[in-house]
C-alpha positions as CSV (number, residue, x, y, z in Angstrom):
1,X,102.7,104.1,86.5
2,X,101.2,103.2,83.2
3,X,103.7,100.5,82.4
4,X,103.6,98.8,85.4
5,X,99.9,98.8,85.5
6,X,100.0,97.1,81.6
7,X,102.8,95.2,83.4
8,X,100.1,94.0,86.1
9,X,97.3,93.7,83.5
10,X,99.0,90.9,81.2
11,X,100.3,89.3,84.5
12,X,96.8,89.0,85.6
13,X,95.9,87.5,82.1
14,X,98.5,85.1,81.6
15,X,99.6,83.7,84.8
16,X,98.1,80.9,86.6
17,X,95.2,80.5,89.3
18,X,97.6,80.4,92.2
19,X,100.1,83.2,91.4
20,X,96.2,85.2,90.1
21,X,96.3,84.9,93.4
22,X,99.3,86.4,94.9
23,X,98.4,89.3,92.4
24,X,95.0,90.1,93.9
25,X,96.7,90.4,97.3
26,X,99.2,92.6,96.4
27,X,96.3,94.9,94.6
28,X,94.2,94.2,98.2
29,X,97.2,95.7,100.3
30,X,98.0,98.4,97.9
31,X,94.5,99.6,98.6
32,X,94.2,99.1,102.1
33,X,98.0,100.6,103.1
34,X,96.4,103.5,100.8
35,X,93.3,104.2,102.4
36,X,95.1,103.8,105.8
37,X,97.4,105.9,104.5
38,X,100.7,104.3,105.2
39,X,102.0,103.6,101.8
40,X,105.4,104.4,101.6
41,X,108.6,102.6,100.1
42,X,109.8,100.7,103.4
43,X,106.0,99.1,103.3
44,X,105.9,98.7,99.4
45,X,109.0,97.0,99.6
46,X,107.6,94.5,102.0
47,X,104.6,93.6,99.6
48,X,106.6,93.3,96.5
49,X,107.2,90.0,96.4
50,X,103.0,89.4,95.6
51,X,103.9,91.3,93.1
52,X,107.0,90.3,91.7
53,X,105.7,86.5,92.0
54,X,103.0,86.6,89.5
55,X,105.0,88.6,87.0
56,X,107.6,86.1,86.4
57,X,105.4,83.4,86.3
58,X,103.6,85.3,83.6
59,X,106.7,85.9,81.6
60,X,107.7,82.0,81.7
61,X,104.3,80.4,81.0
62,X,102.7,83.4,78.5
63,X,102.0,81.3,75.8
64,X,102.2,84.3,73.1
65,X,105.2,85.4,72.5
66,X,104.0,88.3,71.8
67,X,102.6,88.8,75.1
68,X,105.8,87.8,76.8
69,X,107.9,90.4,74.9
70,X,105.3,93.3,76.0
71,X,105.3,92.3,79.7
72,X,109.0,92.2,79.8
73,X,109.6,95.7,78.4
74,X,106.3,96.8,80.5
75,X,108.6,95.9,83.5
76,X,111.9,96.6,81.9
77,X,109.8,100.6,81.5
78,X,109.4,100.6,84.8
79,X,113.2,99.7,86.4
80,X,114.5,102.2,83.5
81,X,112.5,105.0,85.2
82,X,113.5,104.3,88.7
83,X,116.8,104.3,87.7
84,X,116.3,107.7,85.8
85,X,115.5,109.0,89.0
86,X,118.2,108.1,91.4
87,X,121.0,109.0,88.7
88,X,119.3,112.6,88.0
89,X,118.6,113.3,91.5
90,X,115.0,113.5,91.0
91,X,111.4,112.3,90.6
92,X,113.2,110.4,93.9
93,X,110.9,108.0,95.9
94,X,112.6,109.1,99.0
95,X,113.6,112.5,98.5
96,X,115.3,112.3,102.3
97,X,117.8,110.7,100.5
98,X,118.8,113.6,98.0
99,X,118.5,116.6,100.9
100,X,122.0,118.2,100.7
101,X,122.9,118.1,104.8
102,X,126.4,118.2,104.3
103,X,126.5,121.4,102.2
104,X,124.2,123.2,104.4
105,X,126.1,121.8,107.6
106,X,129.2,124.4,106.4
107,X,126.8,127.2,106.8
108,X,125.3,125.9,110.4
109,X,128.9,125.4,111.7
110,X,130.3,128.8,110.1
111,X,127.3,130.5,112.2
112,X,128.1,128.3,115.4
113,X,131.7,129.1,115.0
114,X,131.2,132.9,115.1
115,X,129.5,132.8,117.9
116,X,125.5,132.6,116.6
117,X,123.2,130.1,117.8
118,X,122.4,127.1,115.3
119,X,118.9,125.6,116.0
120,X,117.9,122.3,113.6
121,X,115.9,119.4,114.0
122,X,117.0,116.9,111.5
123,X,119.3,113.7,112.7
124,X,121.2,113.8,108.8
125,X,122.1,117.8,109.9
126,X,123.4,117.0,113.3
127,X,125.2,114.1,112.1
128,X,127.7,116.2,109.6
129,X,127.6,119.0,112.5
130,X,129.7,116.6,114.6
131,X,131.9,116.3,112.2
132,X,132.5,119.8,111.1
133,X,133.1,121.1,114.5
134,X,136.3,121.1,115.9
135,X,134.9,120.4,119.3
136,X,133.1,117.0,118.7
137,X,135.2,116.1,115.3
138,X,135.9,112.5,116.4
139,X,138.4,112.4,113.4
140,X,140.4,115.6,114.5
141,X,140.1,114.5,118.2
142,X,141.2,110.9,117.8
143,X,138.1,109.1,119.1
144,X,134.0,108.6,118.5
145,X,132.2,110.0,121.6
146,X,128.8,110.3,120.2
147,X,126.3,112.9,117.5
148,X,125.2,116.1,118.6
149,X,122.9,117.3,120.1
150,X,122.3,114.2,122.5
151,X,125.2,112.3,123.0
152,X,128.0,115.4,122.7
153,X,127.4,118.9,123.2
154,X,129.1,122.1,121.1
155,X,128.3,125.4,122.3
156,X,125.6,127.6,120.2
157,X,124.1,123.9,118.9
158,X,120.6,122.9,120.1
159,X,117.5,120.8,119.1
160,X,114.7,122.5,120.1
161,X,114.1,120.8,122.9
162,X,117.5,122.3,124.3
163,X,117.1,125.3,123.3
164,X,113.9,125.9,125.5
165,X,115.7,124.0,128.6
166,X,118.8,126.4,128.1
167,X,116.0,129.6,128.6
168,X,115.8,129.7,124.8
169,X,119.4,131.8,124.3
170,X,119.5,134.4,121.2
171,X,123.0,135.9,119.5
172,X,123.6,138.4,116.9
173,X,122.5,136.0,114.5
174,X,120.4,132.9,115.2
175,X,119.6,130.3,112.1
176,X,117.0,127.8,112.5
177,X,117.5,124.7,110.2
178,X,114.1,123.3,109.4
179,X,114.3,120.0,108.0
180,X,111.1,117.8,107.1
181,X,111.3,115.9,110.2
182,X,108.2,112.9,111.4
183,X,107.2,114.5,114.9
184,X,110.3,114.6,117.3
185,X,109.9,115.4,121.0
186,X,109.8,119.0,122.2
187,X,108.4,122.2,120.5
188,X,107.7,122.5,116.7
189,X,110.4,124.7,114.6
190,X,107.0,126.7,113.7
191,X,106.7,127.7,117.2
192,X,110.6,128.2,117.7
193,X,110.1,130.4,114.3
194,X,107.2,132.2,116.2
195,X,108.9,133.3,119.6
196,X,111.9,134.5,117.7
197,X,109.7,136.6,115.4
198,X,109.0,138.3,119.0
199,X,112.0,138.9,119.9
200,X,114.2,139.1,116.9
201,X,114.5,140.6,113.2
202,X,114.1,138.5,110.3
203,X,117.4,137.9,108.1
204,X,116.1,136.5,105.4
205,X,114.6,132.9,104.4
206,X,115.8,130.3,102.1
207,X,114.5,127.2,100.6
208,X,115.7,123.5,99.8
209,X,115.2,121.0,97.5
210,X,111.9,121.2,95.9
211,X,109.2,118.5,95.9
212,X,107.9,118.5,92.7
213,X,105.2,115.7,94.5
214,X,104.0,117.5,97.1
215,X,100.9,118.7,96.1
216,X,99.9,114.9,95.5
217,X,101.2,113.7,98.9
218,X,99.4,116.8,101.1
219,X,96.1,115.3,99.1
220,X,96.7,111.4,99.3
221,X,98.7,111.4,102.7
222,X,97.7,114.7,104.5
223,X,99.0,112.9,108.1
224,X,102.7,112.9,106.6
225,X,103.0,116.3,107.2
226,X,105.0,117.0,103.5
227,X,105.6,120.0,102.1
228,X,106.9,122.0,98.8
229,X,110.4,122.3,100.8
230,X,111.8,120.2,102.4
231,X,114.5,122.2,103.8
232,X,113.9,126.0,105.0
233,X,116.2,127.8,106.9
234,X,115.4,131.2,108.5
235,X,117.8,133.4,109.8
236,X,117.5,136.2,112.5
237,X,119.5,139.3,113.5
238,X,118.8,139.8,117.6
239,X,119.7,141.9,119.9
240,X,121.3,141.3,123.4
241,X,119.5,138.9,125.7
C-alpha cells in the first residue's frame, strides 16, 4: 500500500494536466466505491486504467531521472507483492480462489457414499462432488448431464434449500459444508446448523483456510458478510428419523 501510494504521489507530481486528471478520478471512485462499500477486485479492475494512465505518462515525461527510477520501482514494489501472494497462497486478493474444494470434496463424497447425508452451499463444492460421485461422474459415465445439486441429483446430496423440501432427512452421520457464500436462496447454513443441534449430536467442528484480513473487511465492508473462516464444516451423529 505504501508503494503504490509514493507510486501515485510522484504520478500526481510529474505528469501532466490531463492525465492529473485521470488520476483525481481514479482517487474520486476509490473513495466513493469505498464509502458505498463495493470495493472489490472485479470493480478495482474496472477503474484501473485512471490509474494506470497517469503512471506511465509520469514515467515517460518525469523530467528527473531520478524521479523516474523511484516511480518505476514504486510500481515495480507493488506487482512483486501481488505476485508474492498468488505463488505463496496467501495475503490473496480473492481468497475464493485458494479455498481447497477438491480436497474437502473426498471427505463430502466418502460421507455420501456411506450412506450420511452431505449438506453444502458453495457452487466450487458441488462442482468437484459431480465429479467424485460415481452416480453423476460425467467422465466415468461417458457424457456431461449437468452439477449437482440443480441440474443432477445423487442421493444423500442437498443444498439447503433441498434439504428442507425433502422434510430435512438426517443419517447416522450428517456433515454440513459451510462455505463463505453471497446470500443464495433458501435457509442459511446457521439455521440448518441450528435445527440439527435439535435433533442431533455434535461430531465435532473444523475450520478452513484462514483470513488473516478479516478483521479489516468485517470493519470496512461489514455488508460482505466475511469471516475468520472461510470454510467450516460441522459434523453430526443422529439418530433414526
Amino acid at each position: 500500500m505504501a508503494g503504490l501510494a509514493i507510486a501515485c504521489a510522484l504520478a500526481f507530481v510529474y505528469s501532466g494536466p490531463l492525465a492529473r486528471r485521470f488520476l483525481l478520478y481514479f482517487v474520486a471512485l476509490l473513495a466513493a466505491m469505498t464509502f458505498l462499500q463495493i470495493g472489490n477486485t472485479k470493480r478495482m479492475l474496472m477503474i484501473s486504467p485512471w490509474l494506470v494512465l497517469p503512471l506511465g505518462v509520469a514515467i515517460g515525461l518525469a523530467a528527473r531521472p531520478s524521479a523516474r527510477r523511484w516511480l518505476a520501482i514504486s510500481l515495480a514494489a507493488v506487482g512483486a507483492i501481488g505476485w508474492f501472494g498468488i505463488f505463496s497462497r496467501n495475503l490473496y486478493a480473492a481468497p475464493h480462489w485458494i479455498e481447497p474444494w477438491n480436497r474437502v470434496s473426498v471427505r463430502a463424497a466418502e460421507i455420501a457414499s456411506n450412506g450420511g447425508v452431505v449438506l453444502a452451499n458453495n457452487p466450487s463444492l458441488f462442482f468437484y462432488l459431480t465429479y467424485r460421485l460415481p452416480s453423476t461422474d460425467p467422465v466415468r459415465n461417458g457424457h456431461f448431464a449437468g452439477v449437482l445439486p440443480a441440474t443432477v441429483r445423487a442421493a444423500n446430496i442437498y443444498s439447503p434449500q433441498e434439504w428442507i423440501d425433502a422434510g430435512s432427512p438426517v443419517a447416522p452421520t450428517v456433515a454440513v459444508f459451510d462455505g463463505l457464500s453471497y446470500g443464495g436462496p433458501g435457509p442459511s447454513m446457521e439455521e440448518i446448523c441450528h435445527a440439527l443441534n435439535s435433533r442431533c449430536a455434535s461430531a465435532g467442528e473444523d475450520h478452513l483456510v484462514h483470513d488473516s484480513g478479516a478483521r479489516w473487511k468485517q470493519e470496512y465492508q461489514p455488508v460482505s458478510g466475511q469471516r475468520e473462516w472461510r470454510i467450516q464444516v460441522n459434523q453430526y451423529s443422529c439418530s433414526a428419523p
